[in-house]
N, C-alpha and C positions, 0 to 999 in steps of 0.2 A: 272569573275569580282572579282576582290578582295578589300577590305576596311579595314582600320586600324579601330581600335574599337572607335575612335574619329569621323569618316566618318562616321559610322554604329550608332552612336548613334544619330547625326544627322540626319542620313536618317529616322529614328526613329521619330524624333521631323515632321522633315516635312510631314510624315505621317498623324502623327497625325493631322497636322495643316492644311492638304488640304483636310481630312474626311469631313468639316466643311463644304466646299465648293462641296459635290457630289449632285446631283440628282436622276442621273436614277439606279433604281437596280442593273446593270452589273457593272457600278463603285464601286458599296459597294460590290459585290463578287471577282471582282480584286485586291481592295484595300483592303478586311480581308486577300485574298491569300498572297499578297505580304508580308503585315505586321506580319503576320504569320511565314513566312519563315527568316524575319530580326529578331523576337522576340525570334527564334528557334535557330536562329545561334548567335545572345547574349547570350543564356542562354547556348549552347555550350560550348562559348568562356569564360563562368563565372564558368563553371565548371572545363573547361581544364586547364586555367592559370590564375584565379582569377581577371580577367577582370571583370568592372563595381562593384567591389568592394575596400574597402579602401584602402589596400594593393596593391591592382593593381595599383590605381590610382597615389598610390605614386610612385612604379614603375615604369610607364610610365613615370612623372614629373622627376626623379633621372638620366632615359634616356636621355628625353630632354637634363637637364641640362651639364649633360657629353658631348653630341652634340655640345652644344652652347659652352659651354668650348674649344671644340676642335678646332671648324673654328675659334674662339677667339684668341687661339693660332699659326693659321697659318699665 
């Protein structure tokens, strides 16, 4: 499965946001594992190419923009 760092950090936020809602203990050790592995592969992704940093962020926005520019153009 793969996820742009915009997907990932969103899956990130839902995480978080359905912790709220577990009960039983096998939820909360599925739901550290999972979160574990999205927290691991951010902090990956912020080391390899400056993802979830300012620079990245502008980055990715620079991308967009050129994107949008191009279908613009056709």
């Amino acid at each position: 499965m793969h996820f742009d760092d915009m997907e990932l950090m969103q899956l990130q936020f839902c995480m978080s946001e359905t912790k709220k809602m577990m009960m039983h203990p096998s939820e909360h050790r599925r739901h550290a594992s999972i979160t574990k592995k999205i927290e691991a592969e951010m902090q990956r992704r912020k080391e390899a190419t400056g993802a979830y940093t300012m620079e990245g962020v502008l980055r990715q926005l620079n991308e967009q923009l050129k994107n949008t520019e191009h279908w613009d153009s056709e």
